[in-house]
Backbone as a chain_set.jsonl record, in Angstrom:
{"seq": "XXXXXXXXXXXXXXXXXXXXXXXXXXXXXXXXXXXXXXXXXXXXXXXXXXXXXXXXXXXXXXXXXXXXXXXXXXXXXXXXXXXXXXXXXXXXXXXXXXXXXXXXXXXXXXXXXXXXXXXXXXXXXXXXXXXXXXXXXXXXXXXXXXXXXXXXXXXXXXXXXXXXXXXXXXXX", "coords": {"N": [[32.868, -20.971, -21.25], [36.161, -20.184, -21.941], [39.292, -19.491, -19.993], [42.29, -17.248, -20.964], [44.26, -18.637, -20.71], [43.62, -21.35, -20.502], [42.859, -20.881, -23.374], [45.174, -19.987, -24.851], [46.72, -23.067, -24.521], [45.299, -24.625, -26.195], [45.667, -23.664, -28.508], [47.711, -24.245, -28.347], [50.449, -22.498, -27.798], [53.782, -21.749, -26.105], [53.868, -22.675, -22.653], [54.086, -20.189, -19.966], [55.867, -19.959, -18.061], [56.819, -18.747, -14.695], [55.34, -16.352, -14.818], [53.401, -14.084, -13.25], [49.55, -15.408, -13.161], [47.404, -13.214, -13.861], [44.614, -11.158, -13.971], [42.645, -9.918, -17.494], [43.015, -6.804, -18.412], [40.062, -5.022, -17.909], [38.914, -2.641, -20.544], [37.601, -0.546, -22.733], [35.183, -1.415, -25.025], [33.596, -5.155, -25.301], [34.812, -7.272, -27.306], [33.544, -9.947, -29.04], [35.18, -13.567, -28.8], [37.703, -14.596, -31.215], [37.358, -17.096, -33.234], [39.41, -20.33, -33.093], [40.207, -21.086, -35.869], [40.272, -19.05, -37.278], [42.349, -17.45, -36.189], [44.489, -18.795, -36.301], [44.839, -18.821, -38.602], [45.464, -16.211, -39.133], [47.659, -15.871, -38.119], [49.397, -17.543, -39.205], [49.308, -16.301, -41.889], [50.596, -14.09, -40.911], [53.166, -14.816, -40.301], [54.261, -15.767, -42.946], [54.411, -13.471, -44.418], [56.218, -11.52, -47.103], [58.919, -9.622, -47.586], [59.837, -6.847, -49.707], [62.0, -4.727, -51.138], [63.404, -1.887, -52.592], [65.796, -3.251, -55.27], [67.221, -5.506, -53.42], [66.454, -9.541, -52.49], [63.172, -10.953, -52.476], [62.891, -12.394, -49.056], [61.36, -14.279, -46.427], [59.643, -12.461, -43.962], [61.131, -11.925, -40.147], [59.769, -11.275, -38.088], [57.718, -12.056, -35.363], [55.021, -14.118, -34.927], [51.651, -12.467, -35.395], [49.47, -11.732, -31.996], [46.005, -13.098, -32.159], [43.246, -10.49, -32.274], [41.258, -9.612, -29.429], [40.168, -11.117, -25.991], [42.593, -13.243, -25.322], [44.719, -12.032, -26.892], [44.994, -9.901, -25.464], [45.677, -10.841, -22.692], [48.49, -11.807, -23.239], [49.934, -9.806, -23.624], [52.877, -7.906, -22.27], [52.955, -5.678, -20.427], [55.399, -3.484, -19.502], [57.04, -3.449, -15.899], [57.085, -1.068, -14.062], [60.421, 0.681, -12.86], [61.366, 0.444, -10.36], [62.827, 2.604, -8.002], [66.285, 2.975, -7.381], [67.734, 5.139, -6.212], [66.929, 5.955, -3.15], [66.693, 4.097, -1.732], [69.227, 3.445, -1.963], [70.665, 5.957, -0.748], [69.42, 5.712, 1.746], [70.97, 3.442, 2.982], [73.87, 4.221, 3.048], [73.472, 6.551, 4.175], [72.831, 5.663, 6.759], [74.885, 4.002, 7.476], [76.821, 6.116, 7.678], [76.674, 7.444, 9.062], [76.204, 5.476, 11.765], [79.17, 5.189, 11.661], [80.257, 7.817, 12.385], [78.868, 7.823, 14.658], [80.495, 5.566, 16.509], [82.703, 6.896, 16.058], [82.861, 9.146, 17.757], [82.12, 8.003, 20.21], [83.93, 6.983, 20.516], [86.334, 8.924, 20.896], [85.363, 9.941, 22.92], [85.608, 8.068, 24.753], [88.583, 7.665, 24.912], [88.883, 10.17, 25.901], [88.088, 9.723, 28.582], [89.435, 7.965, 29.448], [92.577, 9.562, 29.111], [91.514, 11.258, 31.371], [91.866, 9.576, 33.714], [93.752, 8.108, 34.205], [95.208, 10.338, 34.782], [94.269, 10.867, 36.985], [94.699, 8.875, 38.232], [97.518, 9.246, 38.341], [97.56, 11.248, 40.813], [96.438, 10.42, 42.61], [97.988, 8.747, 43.199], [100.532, 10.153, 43.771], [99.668, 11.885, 46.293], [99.127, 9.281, 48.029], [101.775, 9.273, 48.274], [102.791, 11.069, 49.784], [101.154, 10.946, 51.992], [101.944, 8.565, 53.197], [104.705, 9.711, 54.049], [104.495, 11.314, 55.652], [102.961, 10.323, 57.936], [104.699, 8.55, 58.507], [106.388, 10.467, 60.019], [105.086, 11.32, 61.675], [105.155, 9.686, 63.227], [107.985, 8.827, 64.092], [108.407, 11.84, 65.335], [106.972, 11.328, 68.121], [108.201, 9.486, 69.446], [110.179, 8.829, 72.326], [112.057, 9.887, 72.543], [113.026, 11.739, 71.07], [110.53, 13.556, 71.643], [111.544, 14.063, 74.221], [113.993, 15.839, 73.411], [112.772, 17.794, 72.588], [111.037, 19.227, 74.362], [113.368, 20.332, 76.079], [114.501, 22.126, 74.296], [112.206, 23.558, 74.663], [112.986, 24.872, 76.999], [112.204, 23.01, 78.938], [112.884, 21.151, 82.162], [113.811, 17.905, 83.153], [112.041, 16.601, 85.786], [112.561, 14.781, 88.725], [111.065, 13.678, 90.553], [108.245, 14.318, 90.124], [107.341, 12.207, 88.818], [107.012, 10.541, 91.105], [105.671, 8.009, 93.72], [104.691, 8.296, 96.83], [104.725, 5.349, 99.193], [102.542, 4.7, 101.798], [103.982, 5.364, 104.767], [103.344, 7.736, 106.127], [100.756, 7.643, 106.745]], "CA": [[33.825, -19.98, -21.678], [37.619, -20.782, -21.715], [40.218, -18.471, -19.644], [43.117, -17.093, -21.474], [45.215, -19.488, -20.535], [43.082, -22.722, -21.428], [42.85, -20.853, -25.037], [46.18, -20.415, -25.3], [47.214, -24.453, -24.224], [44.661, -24.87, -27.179], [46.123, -22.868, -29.772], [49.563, -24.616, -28.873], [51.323, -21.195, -27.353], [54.208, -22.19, -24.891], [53.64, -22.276, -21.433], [54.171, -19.296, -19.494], [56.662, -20.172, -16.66], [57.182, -17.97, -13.661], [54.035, -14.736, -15.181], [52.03, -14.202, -12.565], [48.51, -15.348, -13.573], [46.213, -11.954, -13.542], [43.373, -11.402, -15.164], [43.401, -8.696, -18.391], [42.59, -5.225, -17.968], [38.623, -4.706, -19.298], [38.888, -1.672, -20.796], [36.863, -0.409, -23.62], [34.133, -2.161, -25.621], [34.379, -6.125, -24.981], [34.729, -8.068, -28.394], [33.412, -12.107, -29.138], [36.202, -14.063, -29.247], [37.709, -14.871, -32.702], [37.021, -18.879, -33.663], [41.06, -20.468, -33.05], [40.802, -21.795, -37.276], [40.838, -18.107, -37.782], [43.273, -17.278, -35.155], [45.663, -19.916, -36.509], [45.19, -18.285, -40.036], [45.785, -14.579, -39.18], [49.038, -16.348, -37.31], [50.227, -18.081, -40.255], [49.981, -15.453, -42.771], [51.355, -12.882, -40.307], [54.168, -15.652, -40.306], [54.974, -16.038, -44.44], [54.443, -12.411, -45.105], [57.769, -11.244, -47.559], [59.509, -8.194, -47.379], [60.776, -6.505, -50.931], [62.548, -3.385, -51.133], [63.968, -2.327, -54.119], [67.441, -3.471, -54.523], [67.309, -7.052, -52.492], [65.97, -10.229, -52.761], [62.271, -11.351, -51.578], [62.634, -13.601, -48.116], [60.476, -13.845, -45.308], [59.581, -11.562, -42.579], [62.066, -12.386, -39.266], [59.093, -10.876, -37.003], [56.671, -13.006, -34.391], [53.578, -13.929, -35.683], [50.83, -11.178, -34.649], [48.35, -12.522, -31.94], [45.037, -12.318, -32.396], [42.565, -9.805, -31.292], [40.384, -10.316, -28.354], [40.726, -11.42, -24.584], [43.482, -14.297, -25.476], [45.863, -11.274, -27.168], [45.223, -8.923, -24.145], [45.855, -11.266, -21.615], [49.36, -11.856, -23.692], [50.201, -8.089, -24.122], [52.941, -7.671, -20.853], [53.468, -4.583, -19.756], [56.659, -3.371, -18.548], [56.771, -2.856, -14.917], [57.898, 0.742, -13.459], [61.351, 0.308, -12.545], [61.486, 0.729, -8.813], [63.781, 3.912, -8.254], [66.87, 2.078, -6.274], [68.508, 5.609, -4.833], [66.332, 6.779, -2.399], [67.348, 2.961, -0.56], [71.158, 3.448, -1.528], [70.948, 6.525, 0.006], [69.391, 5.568, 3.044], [71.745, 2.293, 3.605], [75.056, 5.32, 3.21], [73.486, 7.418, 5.2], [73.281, 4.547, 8.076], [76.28, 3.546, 7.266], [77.659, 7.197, 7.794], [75.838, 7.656, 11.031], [77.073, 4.522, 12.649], [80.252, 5.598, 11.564], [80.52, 8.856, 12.843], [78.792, 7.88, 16.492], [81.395, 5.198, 16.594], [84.021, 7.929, 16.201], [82.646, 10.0, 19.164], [81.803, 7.141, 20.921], [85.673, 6.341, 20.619], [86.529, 9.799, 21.257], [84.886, 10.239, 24.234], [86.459, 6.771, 26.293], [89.807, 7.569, 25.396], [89.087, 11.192, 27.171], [87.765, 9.702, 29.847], [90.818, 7.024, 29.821], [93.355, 10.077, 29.47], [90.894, 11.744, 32.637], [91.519, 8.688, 34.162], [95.246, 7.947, 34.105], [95.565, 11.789, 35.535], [93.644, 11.2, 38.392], [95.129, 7.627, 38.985], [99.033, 9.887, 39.076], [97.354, 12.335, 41.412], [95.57, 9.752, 43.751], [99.715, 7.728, 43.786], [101.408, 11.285, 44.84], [98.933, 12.005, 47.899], [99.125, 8.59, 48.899], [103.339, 9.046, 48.917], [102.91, 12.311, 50.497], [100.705, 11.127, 53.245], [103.072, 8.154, 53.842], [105.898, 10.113, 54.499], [103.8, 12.125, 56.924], [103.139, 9.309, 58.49], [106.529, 8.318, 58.847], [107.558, 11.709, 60.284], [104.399, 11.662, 63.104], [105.7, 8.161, 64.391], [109.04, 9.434, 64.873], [108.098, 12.527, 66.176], [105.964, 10.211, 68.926], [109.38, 8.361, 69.903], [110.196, 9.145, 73.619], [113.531, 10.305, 72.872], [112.504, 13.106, 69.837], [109.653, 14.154, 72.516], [112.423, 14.863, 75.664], [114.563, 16.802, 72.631], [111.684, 19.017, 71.947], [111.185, 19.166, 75.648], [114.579, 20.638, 76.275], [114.432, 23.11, 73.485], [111.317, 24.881, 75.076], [113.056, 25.22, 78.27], [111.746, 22.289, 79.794], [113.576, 20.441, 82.44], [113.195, 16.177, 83.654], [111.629, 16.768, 87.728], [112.832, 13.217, 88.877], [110.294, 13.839, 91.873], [107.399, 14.277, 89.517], [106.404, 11.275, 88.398], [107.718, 9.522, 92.367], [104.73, 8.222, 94.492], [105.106, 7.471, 98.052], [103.555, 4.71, 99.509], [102.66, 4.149, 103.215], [105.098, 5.725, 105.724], [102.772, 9.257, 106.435], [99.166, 7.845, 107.006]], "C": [[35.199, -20.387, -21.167], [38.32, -19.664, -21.295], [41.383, -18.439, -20.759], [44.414, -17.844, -21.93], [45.452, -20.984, -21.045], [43.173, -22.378, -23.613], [44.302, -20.847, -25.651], [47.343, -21.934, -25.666], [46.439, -24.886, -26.037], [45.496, -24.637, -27.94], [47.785, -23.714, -30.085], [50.962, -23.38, -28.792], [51.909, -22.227, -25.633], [53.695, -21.785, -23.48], [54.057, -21.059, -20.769], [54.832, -19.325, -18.159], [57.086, -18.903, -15.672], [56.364, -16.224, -14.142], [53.613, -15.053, -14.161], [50.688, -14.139, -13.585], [47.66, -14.148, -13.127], [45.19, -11.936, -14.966], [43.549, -10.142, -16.276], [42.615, -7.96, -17.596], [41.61, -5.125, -18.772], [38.805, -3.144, -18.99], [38.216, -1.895, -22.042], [35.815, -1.464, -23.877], [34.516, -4.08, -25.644], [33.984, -7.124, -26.634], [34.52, -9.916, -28.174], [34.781, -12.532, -29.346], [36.598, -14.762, -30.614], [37.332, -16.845, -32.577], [38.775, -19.309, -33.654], [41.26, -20.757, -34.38], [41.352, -20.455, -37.395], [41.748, -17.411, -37.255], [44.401, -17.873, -35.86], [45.806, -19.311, -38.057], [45.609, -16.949, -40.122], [46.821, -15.163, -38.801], [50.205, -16.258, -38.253], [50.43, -17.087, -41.44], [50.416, -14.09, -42.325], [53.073, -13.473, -40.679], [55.117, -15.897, -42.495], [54.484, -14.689, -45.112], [56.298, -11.978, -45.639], [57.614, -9.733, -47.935], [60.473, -7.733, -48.877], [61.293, -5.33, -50.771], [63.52, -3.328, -52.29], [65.782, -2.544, -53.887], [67.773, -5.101, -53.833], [65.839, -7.928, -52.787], [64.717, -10.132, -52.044], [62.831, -12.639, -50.685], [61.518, -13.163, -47.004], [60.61, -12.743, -44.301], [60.403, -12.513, -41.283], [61.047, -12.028, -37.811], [57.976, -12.143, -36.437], [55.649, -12.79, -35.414], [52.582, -12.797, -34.379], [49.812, -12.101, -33.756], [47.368, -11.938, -31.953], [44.577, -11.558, -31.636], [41.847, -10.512, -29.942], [40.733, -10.399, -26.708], [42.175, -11.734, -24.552], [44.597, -13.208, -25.75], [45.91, -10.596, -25.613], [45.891, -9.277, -23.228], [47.453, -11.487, -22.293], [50.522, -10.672, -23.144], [51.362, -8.389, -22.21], [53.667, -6.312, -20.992], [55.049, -4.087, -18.916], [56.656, -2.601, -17.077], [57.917, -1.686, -14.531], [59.075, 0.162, -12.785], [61.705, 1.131, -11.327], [62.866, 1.684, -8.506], [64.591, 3.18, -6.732], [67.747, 3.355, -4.947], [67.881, 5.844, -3.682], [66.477, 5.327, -1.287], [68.785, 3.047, -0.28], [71.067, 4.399, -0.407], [70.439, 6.575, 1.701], [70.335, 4.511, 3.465], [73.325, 3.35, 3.769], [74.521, 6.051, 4.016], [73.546, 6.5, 6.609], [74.655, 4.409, 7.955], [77.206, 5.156, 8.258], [77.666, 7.809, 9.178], [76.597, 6.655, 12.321], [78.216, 5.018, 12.906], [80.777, 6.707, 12.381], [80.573, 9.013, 14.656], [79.918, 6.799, 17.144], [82.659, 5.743, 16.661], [83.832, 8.803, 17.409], [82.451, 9.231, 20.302], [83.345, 6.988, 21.52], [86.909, 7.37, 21.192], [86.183, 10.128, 22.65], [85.432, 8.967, 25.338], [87.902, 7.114, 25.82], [90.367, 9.045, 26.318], [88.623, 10.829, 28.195], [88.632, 8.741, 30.217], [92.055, 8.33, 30.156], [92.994, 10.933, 31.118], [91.528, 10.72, 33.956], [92.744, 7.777, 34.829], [95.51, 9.53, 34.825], [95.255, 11.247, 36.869], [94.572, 10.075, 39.492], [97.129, 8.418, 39.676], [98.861, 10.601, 40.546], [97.648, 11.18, 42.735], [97.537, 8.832, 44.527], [100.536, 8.954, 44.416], [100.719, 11.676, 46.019], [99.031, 10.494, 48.405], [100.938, 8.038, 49.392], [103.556, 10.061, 50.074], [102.095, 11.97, 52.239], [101.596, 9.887, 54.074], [104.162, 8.576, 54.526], [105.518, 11.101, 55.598], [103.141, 11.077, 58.035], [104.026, 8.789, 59.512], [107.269, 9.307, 59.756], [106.649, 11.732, 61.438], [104.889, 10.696, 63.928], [107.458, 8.823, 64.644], [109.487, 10.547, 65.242], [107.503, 12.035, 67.621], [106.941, 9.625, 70.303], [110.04, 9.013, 71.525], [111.693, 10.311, 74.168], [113.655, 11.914, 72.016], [111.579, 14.288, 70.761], [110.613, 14.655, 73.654], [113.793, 15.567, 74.291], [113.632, 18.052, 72.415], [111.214, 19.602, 73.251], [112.227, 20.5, 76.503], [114.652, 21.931, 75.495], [113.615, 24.25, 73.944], [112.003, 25.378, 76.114], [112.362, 24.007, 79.217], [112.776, 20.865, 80.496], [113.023, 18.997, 83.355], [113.152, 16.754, 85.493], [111.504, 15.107, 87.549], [111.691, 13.427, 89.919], [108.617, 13.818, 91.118], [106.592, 13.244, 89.454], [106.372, 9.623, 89.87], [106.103, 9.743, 93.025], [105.218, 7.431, 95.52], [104.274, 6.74, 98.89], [103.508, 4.307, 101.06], [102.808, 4.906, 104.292], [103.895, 6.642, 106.728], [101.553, 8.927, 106.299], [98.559, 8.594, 108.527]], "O": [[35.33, -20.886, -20.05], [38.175, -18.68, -22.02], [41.519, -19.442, -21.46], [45.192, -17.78, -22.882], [46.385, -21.607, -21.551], [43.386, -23.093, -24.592], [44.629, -21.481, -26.654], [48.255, -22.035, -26.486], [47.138, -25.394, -26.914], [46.279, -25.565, -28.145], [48.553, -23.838, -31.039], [52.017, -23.356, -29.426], [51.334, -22.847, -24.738], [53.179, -20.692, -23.244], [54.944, -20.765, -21.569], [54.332, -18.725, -17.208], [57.81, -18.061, -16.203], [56.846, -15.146, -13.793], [53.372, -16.238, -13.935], [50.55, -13.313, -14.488], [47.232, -14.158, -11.972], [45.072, -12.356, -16.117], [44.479, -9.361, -16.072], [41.891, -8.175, -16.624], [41.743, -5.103, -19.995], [38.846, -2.539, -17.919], [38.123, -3.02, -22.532], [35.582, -2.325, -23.028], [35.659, -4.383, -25.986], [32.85, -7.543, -26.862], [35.091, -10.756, -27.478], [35.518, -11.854, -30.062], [35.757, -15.514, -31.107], [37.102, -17.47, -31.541], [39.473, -18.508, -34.277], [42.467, -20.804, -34.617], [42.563, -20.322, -37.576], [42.091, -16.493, -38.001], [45.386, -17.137, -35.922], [46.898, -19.373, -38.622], [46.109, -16.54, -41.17], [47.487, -14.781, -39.763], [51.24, -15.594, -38.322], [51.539, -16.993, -41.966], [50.584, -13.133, -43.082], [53.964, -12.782, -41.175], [56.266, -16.109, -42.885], [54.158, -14.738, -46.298], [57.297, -12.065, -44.926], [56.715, -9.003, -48.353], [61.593, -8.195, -49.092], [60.688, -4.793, -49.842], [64.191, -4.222, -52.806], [66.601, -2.251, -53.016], [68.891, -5.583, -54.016], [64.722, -7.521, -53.105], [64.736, -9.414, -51.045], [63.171, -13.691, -51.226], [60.999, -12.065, -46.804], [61.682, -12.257, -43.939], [60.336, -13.739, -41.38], [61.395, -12.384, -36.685], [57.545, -13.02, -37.187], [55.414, -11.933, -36.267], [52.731, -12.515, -33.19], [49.277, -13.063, -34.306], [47.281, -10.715, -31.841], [44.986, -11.502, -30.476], [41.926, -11.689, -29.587], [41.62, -9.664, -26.275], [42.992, -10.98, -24.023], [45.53, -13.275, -24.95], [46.793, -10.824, -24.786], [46.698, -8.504, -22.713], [48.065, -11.131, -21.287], [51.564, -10.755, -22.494], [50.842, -8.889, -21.213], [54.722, -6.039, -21.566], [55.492, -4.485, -17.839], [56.355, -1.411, -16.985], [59.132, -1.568, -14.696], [58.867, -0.846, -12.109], [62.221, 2.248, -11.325], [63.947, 1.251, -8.905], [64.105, 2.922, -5.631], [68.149, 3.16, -3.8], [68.8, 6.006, -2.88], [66.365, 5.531, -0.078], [69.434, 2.894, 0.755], [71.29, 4.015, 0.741], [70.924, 7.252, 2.607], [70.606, 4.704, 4.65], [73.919, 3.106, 4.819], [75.326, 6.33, 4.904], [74.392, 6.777, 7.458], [75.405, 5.022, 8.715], [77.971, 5.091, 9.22], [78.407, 8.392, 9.969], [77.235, 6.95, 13.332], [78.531, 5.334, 14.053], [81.77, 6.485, 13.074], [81.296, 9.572, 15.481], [80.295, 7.08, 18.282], [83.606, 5.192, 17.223], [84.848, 9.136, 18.018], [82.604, 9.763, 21.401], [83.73, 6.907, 22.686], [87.975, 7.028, 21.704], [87.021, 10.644, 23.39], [85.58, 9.101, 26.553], [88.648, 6.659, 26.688], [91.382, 9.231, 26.989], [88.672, 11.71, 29.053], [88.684, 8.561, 31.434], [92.553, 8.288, 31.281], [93.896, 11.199, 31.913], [91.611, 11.19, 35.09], [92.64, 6.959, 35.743], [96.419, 9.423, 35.648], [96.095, 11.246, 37.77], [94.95, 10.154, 40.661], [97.721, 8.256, 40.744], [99.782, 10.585, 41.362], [98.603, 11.082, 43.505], [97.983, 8.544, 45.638], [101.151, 8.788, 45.469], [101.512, 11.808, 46.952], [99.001, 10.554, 49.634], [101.354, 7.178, 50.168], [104.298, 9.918, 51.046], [102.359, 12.535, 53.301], [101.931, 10.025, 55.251], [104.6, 7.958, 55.497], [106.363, 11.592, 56.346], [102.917, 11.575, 59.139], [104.066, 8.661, 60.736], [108.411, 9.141, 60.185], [107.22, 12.163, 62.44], [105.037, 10.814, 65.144], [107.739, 9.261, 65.76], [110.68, 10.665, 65.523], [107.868, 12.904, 68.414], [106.679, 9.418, 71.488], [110.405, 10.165, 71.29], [112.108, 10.96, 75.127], [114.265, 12.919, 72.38], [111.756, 15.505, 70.7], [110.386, 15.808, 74.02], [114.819, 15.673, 74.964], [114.017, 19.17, 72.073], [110.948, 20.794, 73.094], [111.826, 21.342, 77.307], [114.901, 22.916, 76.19], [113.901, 25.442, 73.827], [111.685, 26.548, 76.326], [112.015, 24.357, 80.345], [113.26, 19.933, 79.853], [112.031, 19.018, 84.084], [114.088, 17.177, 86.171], [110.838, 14.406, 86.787], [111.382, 12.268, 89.641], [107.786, 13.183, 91.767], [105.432, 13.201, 89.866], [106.007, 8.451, 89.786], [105.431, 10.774, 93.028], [105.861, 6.384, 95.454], [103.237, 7.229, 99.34], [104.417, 3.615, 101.518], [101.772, 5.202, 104.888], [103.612, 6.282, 107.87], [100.896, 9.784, 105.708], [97.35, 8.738, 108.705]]}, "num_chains": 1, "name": "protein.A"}
């Protein structure tokens, strides 16, 4: 028994470049295969059938020849495949798209508040460290020996030269 494919090479039907080879669809009752003389004769007078209508000349028919019945037609016959429904991908590649987008905007939103946070703190952190300089500045020359006997003087307090005198020897 010859596949569809061998009968067709027979018969002299072009090759079939880039079909996937599948096998037909058995459905219904399975018929003998026709003989290819008579194959080649249902072909040919599918092929020089003429078309009159009243009014215009007889010429030939412009249509394919019919193929025959059987396996060999079936396996022919192609089906048009279901045309794969493309939104339900658009709309998922826009909706990514829209998503990225959006967390990229909050993303972007959120470091330049924590940059303007960030620049505040850095003004803050430069005025306490002028403020404690200059306090600084004001304990050291408070400190100074001469600022200390002014402040001294002010309470009421007077220099005892005898105070800080030790006597050494004389009175053991």
């Amino acid at each position: 028994m010859l596949t569809s494919t061998e009968q067709e090479i027979r018969r002299g039907a072009p090759a079939r470049a880039g079909v996937p080879r599948t096998a037909p669809a058995k459905t219904g009752a399975r018929r003998p295969n026709a003989p290819a003389a008579e194959a080649a004769q249902t072909a040919s007078k599918a092929a020089t059938r003429t078309v009159t209508r009243p009014g215009t000349s007889a010429r030939p028919a412009t249509t394919r020849p019919r193929p025959a019945e059987g396996a060999a037609g079936a396996a022919r016959v192609r089906r048009p495949m279901p045309r794969k429904q493309r939104a339900p991908f658009v709309l998922l590649v826009v909706g990514l798209l829209c998503g990225g987008l959006i967390s990229l905007l909050l993303l972007n939103t959120v470091l330049n508040r924590d940059s303007f946070t960030q620049s505040t703190l850095r003004d803050e952190i430069a005025q306490l460290q002028r403020e404690s300089s200059s306090l600084e500045q004001q304990i050291i020359r408070e400190e100074q020996p001469g600022a200390l006997a002014d402040k001294a003087e002010k309470q009421g307090q007077a220099w005892d030269p005898t105070a800080n005198s030790i006597e050494v020897g004389a009175n053991r």
